[in-house]
FIKOLZA-1660 file (N, C-alpha, C; in steps of 0.1 Angstrom, whole numbers, plus 5000, padded with zeros to 4 digits):
% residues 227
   i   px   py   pz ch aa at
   1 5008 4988 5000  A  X  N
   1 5000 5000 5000  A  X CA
   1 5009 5013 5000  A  X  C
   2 5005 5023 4989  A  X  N
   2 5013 5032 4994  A  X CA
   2 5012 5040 5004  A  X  C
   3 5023 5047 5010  A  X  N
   3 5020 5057 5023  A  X CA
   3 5014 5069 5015  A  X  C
   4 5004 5075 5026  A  X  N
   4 4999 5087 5020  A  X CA
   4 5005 5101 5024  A  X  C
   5 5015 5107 5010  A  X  N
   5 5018 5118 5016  A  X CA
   5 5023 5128 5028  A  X  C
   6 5025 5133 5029  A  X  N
   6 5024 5147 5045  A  X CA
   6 5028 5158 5038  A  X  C
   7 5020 5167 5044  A  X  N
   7 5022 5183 5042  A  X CA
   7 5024 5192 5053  A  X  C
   8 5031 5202 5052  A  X  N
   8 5034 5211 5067  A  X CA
   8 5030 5221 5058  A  X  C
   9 5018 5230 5066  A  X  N
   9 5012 5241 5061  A  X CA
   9 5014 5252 5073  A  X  C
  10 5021 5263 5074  A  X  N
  10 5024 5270 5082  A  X CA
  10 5012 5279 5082  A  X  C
  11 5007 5288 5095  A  X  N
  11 5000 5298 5093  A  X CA
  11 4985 5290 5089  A  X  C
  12 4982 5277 5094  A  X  N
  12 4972 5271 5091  A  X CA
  12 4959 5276 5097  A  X  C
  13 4961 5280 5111  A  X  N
  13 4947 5285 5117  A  X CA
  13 4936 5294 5113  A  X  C
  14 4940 5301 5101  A  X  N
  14 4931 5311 5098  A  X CA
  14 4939 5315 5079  A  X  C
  15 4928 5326 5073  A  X  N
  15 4931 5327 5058  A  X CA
  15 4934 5316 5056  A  X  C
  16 4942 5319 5046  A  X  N
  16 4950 5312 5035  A  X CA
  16 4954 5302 5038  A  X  C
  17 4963 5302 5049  A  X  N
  17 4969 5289 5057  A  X CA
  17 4960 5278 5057  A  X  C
  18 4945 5283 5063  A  X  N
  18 4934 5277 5064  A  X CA
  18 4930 5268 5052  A  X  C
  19 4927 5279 5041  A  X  N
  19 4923 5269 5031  A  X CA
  19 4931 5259 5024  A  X  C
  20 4943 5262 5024  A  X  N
  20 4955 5256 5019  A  X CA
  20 4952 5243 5028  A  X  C
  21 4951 5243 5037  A  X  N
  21 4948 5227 5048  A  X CA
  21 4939 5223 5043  A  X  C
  22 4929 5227 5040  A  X  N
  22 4918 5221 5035  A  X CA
  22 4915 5211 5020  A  X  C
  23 4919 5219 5011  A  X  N
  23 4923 5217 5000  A  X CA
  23 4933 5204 4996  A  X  C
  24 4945 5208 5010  A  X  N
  24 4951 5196 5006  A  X CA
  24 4946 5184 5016  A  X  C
  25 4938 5186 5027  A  X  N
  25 4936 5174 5035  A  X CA
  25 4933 5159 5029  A  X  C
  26 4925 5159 5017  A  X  N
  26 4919 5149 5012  A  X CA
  26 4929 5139 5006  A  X  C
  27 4941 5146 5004  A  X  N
  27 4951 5137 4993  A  X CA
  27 4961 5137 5003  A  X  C
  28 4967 5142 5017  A  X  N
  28 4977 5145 5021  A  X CA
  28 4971 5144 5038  A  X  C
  29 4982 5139 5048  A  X  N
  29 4980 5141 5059  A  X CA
  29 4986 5155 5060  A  X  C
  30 4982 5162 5070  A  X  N
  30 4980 5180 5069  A  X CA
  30 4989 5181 5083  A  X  C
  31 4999 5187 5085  A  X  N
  31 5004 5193 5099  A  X CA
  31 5006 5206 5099  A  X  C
  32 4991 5210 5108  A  X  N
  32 4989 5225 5109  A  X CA
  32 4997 5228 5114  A  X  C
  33 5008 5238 5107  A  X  N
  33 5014 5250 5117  A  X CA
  33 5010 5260 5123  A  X  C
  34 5014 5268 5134  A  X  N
  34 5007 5281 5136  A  X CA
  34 5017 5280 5155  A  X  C
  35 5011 5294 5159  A  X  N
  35 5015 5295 5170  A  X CA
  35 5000 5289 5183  A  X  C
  36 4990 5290 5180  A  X  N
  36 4975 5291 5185  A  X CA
  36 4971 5277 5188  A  X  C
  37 4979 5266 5197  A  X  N
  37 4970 5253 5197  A  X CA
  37 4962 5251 5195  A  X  C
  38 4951 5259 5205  A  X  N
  38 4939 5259 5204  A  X CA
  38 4932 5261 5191  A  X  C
  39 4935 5274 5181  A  X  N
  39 4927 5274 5172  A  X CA
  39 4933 5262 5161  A  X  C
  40 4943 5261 5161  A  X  N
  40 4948 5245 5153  A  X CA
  40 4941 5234 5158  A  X  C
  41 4937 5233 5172  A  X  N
  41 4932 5220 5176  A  X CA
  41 4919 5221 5169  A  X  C
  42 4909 5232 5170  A  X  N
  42 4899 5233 5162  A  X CA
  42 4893 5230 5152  A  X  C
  43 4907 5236 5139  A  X  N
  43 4910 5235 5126  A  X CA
  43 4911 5223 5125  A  X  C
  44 4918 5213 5132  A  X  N
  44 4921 5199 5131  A  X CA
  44 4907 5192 5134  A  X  C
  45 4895 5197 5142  A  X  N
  45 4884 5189 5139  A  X CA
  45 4877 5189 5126  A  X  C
  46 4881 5200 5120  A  X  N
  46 4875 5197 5105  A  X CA
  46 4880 5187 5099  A  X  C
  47 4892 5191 5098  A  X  N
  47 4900 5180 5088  A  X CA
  47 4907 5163 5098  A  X  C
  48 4898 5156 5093  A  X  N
  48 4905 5143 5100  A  X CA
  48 4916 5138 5094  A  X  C
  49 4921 5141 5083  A  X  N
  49 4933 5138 5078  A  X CA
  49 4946 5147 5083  A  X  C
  50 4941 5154 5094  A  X  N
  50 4950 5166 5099  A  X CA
  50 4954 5168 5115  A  X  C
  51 4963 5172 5118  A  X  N
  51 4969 5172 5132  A  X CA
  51 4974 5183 5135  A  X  C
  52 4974 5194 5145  A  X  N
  52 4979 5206 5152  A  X CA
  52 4994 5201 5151  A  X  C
  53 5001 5214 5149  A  X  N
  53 5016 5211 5149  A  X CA
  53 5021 5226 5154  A  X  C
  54 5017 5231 5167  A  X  N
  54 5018 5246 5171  A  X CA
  54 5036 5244 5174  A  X  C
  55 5041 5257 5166  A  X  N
  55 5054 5260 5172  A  X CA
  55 5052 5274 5168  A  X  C
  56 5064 5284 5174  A  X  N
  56 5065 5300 5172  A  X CA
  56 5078 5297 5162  A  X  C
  57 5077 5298 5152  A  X  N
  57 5087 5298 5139  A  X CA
  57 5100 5306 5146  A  X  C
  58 5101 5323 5149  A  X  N
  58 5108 5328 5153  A  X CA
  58 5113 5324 5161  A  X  C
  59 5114 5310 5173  A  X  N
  59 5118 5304 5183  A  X CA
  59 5127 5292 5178  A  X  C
  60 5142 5295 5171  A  X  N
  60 5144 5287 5167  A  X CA
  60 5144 5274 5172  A  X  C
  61 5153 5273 5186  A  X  N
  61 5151 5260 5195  A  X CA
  61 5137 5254 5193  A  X  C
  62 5126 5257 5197  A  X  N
  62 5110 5253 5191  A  X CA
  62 5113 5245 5183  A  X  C
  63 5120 5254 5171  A  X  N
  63 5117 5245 5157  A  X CA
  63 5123 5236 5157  A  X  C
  64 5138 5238 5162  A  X  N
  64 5143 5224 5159  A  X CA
  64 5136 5213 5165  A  X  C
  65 5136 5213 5177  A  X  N
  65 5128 5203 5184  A  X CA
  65 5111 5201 5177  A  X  C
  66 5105 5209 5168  A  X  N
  66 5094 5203 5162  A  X CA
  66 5095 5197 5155  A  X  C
  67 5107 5204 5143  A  X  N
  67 5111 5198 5131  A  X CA
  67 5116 5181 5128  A  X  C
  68 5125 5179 5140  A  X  N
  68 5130 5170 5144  A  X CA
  68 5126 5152 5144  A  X  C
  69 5111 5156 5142  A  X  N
  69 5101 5147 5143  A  X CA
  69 5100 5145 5129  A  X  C
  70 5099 5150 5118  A  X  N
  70 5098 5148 5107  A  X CA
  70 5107 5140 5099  A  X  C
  71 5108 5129 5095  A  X  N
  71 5118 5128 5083  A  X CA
  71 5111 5125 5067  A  X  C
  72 5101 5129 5065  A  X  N
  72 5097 5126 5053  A  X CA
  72 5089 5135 5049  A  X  C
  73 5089 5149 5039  A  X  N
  73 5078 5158 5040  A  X CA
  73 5080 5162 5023  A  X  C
  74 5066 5157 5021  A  X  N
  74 5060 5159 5008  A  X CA
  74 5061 5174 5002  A  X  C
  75 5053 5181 5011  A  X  N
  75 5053 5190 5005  A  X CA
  75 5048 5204 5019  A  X  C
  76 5057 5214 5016  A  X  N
  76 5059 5226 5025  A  X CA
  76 5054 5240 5021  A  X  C
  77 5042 5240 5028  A  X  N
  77 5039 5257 5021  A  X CA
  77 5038 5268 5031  A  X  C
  78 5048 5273 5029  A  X  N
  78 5047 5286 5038  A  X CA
  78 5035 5299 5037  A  X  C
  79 5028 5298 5044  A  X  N
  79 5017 5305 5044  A  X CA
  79 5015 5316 5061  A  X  C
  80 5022 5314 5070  A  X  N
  80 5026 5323 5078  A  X CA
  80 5033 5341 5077  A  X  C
  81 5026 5348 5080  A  X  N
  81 5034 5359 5077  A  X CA
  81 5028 5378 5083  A  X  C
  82 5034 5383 5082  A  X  N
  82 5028 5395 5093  A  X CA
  82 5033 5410 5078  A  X  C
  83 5024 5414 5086  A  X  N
  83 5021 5426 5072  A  X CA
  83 5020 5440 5081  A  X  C
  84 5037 5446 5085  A  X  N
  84 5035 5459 5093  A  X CA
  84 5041 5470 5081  A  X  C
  85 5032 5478 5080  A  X  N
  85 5035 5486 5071  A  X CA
  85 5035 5504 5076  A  X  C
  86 5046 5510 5064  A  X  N
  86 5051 5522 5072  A  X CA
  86 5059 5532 5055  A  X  C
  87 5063 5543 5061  A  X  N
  87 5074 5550 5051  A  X CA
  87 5081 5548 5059  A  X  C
  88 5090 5550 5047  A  X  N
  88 5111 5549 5050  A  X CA
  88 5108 5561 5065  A  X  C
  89 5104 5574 5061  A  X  N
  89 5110 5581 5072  A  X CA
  89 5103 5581 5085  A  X  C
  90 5092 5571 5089  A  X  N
  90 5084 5566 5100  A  X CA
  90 5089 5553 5105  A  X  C
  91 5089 5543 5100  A  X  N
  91 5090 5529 5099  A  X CA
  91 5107 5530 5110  A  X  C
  92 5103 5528 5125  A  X  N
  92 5118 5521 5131  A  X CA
  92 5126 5511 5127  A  X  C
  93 5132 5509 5132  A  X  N
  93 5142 5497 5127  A  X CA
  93 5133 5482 5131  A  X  C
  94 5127 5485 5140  A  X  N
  94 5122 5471 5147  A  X CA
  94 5108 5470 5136  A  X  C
  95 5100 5477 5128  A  X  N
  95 5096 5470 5117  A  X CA
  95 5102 5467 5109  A  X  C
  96 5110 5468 5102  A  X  N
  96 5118 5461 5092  A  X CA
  96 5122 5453 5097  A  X  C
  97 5129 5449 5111  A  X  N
  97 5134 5439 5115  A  X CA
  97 5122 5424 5120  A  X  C
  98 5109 5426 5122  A  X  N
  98 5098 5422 5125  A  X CA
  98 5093 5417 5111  A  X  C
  99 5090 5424 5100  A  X  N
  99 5086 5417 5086  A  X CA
  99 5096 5407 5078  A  X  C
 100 5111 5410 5085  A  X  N
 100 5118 5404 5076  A  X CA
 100 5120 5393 5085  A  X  C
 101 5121 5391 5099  A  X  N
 101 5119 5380 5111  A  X CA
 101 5113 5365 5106  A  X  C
 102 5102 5369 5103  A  X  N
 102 5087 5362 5099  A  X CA
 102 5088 5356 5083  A  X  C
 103 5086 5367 5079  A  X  N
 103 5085 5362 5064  A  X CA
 103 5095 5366 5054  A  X  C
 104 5109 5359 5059  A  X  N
 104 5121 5356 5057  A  X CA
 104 5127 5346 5065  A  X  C
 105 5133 5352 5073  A  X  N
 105 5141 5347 5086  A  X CA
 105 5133 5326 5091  A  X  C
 106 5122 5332 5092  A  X  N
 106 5118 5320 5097  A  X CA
 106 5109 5309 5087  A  X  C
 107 5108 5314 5073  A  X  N
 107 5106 5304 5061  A  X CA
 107 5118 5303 5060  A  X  C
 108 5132 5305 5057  A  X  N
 108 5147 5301 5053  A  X CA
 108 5146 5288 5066  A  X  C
 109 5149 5298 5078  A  X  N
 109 5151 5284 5088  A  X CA
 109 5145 5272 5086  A  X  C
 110 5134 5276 5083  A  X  N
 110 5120 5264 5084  A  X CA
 110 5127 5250 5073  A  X  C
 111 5127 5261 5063  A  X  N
 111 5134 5250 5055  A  X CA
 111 5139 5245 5054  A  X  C
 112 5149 5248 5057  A  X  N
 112 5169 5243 5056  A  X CA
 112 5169 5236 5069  A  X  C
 113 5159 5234 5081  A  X  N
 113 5156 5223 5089  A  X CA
 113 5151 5208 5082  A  X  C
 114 5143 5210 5076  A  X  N
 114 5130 5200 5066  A  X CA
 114 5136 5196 5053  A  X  C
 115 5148 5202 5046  A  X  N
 115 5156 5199 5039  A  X CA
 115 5158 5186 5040  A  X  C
 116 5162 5173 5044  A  X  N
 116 5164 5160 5045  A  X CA
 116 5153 5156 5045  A  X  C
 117 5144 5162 5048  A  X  N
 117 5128 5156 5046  A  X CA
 117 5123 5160 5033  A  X  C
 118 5125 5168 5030  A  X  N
 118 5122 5172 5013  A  X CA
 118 5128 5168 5000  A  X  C
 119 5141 5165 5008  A  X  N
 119 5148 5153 4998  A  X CA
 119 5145 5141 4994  A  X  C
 120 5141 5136 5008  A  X  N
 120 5137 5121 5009  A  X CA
 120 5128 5120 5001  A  X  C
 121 5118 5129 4998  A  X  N
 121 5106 5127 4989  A  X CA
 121 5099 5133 4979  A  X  C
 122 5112 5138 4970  A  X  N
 122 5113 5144 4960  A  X CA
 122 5101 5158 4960  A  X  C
 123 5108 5164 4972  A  X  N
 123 5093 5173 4977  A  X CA
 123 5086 5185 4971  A  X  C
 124 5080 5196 4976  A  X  N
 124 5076 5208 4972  A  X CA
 124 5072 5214 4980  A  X  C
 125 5084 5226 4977  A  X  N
 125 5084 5238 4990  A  X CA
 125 5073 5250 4978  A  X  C
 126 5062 5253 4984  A  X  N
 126 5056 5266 4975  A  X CA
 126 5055 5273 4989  A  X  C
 127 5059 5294 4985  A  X  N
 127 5056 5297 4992  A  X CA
 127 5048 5311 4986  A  X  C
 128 5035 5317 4997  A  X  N
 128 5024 5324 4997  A  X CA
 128 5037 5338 4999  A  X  C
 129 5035 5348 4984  A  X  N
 129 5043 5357 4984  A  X CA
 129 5035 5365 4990  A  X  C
 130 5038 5380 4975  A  X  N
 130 5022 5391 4975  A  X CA
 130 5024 5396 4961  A  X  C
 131 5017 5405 4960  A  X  N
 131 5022 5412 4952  A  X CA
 131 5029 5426 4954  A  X  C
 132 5034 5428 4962  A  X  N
 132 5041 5438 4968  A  X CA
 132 5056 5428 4967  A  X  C
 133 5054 5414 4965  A  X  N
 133 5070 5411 4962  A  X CA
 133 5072 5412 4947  A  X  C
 134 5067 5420 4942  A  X  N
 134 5068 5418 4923  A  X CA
 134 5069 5434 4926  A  X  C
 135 5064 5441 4932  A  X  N
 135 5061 5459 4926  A  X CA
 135 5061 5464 4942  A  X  C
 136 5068 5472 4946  A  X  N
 136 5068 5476 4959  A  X CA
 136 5060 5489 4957  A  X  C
 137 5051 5491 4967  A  X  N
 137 5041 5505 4971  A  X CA
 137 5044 5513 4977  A  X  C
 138 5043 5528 4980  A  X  N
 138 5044 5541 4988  A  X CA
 138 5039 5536 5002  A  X  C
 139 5046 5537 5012  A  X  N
 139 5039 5530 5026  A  X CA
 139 5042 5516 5029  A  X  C
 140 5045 5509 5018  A  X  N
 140 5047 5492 5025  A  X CA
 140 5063 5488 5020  A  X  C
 141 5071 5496 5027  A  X  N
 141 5088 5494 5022  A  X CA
 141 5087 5486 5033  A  X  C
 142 5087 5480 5043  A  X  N
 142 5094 5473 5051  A  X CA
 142 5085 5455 5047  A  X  C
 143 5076 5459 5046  A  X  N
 143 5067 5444 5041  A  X CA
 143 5072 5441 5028  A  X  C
 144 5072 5450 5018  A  X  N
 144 5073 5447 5005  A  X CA
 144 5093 5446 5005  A  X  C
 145 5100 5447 5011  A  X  N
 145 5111 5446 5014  A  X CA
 145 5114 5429 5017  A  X  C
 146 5103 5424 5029  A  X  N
 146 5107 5412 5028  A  X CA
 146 5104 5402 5023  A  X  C
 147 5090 5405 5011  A  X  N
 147 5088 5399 5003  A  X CA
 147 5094 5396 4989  A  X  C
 148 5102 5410 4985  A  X  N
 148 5115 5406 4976  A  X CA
 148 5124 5398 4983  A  X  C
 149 5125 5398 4992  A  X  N
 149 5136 5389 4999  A  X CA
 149 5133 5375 5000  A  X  C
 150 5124 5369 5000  A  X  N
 150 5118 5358 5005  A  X CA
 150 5116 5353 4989  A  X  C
 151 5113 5362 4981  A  X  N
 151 5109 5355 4965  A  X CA
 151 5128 5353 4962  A  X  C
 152 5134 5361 4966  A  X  N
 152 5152 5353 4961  A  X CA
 152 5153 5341 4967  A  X  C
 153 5149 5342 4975  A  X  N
 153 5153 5327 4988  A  X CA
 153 5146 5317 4974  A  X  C
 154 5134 5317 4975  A  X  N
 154 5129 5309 4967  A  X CA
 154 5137 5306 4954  A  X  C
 155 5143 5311 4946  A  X  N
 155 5148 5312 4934  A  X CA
 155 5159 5306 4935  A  X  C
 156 5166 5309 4950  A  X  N
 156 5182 5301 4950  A  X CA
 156 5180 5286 4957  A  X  C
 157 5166 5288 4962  A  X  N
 157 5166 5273 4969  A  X CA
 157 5162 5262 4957  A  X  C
 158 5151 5266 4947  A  X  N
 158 5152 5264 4934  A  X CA
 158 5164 5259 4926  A  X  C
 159 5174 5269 4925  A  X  N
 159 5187 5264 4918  A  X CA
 159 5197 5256 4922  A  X  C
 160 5195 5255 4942  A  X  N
 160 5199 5250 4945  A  X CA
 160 5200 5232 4944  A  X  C
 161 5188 5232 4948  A  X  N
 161 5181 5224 4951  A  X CA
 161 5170 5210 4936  A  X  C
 162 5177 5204 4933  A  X  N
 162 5175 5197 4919  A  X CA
 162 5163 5187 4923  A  X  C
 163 5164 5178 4936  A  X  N
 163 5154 5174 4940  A  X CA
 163 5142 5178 4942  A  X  C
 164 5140 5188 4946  A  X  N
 164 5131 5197 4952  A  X CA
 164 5122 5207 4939  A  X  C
 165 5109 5207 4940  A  X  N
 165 5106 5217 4930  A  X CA
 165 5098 5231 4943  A  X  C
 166 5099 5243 4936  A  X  N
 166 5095 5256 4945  A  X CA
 166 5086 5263 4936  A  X  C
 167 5076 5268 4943  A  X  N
 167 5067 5275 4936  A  X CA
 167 5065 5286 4942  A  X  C
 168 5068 5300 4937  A  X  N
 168 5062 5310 4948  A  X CA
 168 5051 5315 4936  A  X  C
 169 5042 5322 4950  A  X  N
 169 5025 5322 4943  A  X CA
 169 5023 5336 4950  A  X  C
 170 5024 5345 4936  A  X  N
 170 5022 5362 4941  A  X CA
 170 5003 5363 4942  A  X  C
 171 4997 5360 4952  A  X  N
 171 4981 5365 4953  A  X CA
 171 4986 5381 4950  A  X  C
 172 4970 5391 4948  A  X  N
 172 4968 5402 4951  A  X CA
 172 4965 5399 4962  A  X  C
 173 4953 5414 4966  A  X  N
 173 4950 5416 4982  A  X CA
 173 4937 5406 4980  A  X  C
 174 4938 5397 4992  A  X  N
 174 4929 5384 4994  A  X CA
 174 4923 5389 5011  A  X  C
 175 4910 5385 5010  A  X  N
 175 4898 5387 5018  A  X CA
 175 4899 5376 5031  A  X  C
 176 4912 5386 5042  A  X  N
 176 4912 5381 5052  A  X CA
 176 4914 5385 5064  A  X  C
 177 4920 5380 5073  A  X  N
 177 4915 5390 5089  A  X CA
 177 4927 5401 5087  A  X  C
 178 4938 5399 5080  A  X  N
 178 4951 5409 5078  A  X CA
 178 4944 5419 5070  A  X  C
 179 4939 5414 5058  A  X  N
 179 4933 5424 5047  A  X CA
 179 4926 5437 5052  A  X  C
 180 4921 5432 5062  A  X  N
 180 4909 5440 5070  A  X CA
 180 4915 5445 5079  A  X  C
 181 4928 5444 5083  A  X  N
 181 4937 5455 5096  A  X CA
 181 4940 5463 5082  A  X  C
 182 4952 5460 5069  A  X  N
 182 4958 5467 5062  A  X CA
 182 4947 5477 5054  A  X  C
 183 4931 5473 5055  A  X  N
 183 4924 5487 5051  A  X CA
 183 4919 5495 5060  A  X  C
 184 4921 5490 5069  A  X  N
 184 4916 5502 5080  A  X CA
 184 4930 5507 5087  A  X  C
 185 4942 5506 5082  A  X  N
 185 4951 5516 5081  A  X CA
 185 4953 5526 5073  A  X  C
 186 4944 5519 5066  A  X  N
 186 4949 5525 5049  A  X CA
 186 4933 5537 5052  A  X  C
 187 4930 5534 5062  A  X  N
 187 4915 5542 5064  A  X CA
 187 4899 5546 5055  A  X  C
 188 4901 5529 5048  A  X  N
 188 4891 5530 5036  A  X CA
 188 4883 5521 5047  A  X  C
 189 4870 5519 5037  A  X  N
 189 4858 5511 5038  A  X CA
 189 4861 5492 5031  A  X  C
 190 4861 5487 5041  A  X  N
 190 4858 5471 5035  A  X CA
 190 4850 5467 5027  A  X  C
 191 4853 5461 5019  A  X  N
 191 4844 5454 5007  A  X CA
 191 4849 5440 5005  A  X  C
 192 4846 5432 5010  A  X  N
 192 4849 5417 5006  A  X CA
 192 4848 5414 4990  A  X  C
 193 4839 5419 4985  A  X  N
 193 4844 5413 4970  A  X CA
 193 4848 5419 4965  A  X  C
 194 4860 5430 4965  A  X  N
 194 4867 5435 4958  A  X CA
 194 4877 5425 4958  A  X  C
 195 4883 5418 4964  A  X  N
 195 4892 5408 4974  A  X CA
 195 4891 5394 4962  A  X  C
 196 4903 5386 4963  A  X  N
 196 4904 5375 4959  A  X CA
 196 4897 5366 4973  A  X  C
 197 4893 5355 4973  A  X  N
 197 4890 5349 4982  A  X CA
 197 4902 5335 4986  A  X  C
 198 4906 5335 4998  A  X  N
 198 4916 5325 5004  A  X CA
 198 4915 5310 4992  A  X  C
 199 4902 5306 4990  A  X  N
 199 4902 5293 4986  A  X CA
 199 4905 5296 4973  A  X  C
 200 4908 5302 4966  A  X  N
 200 4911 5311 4951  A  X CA
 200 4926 5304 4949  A  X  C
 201 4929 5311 4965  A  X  N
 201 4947 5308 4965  A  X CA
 201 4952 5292 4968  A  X  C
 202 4943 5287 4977  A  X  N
 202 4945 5277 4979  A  X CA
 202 4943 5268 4969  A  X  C
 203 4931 5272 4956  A  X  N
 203 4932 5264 4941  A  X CA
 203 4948 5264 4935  A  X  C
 204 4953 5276 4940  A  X  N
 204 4967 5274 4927  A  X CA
 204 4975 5267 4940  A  X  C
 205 4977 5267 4952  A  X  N
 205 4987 5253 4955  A  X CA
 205 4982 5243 4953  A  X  C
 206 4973 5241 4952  A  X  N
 206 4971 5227 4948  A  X CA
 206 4973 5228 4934  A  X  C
 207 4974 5234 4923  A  X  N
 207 4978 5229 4908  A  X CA
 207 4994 5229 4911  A  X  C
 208 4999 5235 4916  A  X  N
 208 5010 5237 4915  A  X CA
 208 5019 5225 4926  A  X  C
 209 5010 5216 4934  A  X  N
 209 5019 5208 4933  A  X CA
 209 5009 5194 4931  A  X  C
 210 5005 5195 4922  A  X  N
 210 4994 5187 4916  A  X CA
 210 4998 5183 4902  A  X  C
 211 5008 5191 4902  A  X  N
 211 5017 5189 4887  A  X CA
 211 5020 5180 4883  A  X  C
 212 5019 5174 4870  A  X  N
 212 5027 5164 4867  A  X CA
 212 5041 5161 4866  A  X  C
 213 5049 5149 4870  A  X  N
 213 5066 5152 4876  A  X CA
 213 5076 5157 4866  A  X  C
 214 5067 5164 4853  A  X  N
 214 5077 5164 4839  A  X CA
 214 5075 5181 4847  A  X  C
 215 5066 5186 4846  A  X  N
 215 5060 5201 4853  A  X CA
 215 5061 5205 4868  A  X  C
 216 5070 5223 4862  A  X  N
 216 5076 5224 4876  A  X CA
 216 5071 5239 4871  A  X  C
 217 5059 5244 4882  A  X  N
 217 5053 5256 4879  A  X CA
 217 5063 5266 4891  A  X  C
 218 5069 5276 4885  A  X  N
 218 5080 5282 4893  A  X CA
 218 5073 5294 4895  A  X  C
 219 5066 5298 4895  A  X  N
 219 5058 5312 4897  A  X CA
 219 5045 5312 4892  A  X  C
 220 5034 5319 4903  A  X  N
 220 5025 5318 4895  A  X CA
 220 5018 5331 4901  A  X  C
 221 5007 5341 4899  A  X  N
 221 5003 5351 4900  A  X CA
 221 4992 5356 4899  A  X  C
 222 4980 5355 4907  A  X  N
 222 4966 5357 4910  A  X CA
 222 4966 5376 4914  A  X  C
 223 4954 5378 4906  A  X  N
 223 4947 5391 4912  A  X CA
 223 4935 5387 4910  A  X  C
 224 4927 5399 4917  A  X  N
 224 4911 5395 4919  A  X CA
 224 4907 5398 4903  A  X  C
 225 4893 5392 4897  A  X  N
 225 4891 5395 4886  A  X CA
 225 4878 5407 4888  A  X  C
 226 4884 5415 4881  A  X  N
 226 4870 5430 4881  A  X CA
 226 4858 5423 4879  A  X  C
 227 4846 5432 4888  A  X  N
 227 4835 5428 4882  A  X CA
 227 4827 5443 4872  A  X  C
% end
């Protein structure tokens, strides 16, 4: 019988992360990442193909000791990440150092732990960019800063990496509990369907590592479609 799969979906508790679990629960056993047991213990009653796997990413020791348990991992989608936005001449050092922490710092580590697990099974690391990592905005230099950074990571772990296929997936702005802090900074009115919707995004990880083994989708790029 074959074994079935495993997936480590980071940032599982809520958005994106969320659907991403979902999507893939049916074909893959699912290990929710997140910091939130509780709301992963939750999440995990939905999905019975799926189990809470709470660690604080930025905690390296954590990780190692979570990671540690793993030696065989199908496929890894980084879907954790924090969105503090600012101008160059406001933005302290401790936001830049806080967006690039998270969604840099602790997808590299994550990896290069799970590395011998993604080998073993000819794996697939995709990770949830933005589109602020393709085009940086007036106000979001320290976010859109670590999102160019995080799309190189991808590119060199790619070239590095022969066994391994990488997918980064630039969404637009997607209809979620961040969306909804980043417009009420931005001091507009919410409108959910201007918004891509989470399960939108969770359609392209799953094409993208749903691929067939000749096909290696290396970027792919969602915005909401006008109505």
């Amino acid at each position: 019988m074959t074994e079935t799969p495993i997936a480590l979906v980071t940032g599982a508790s809520r958005g994106i992360g969320a659907a991403v679990a979902h999507v893939l629960e049916p074909s893959y056993r699912v290990l929710l990442g997140g910091r939130d047991a509780d709301a992963l213990a939750k999440r995990a009653e939905e999905l019975p193909g799926a189990r809470p796997w709470p660690v604080d990413l930025t905690d390296f020791e954590a990780l190692g000791r979570a990671t540690a348990e793993i030696d065989r991992l199908d496929v890894l989608v980084h879907c954790a990440g924090v969105a503090e936005l600012g101008t160059v001449e406001r933005s302290a050092p401790s936001v830049w150092r806080r967006n690039l922490e998270v969604n840099l710092v602790a997808v590299v580590e994550l990896t290069r732990r799970l590395l011998p697990a993604l080998r073993a099974a000819h794996g697939h690391v995709v990770v949830i960019n933005s589109g602020q990592g393709l085009s940086a905005r007036e106000g979001w230099g320290p976010y859109a800063a670590s999102k160019f950074a995080v799309r190189a990571f991808a590119d060199v772990l790619r070239a590095e990496e022969n066994t391994i296929r990488v997918t980064s997936i630039f969404p637009g702005r997607t209809d979620t509990e961040m969306q909804r802090e980043l417009i009420a900074h931005e001091g507009r009115e919410y409108a959910p369907g201007d918004y891509l919707r989470p399960d939108s995004v969770a359609a392209a990880v799953l094409a993208a590592v749903s691929a067939t083994p000749d096909a290696h989708l290396t970027e792919l790029v969602i915005r909401p479609n006008p109505h």
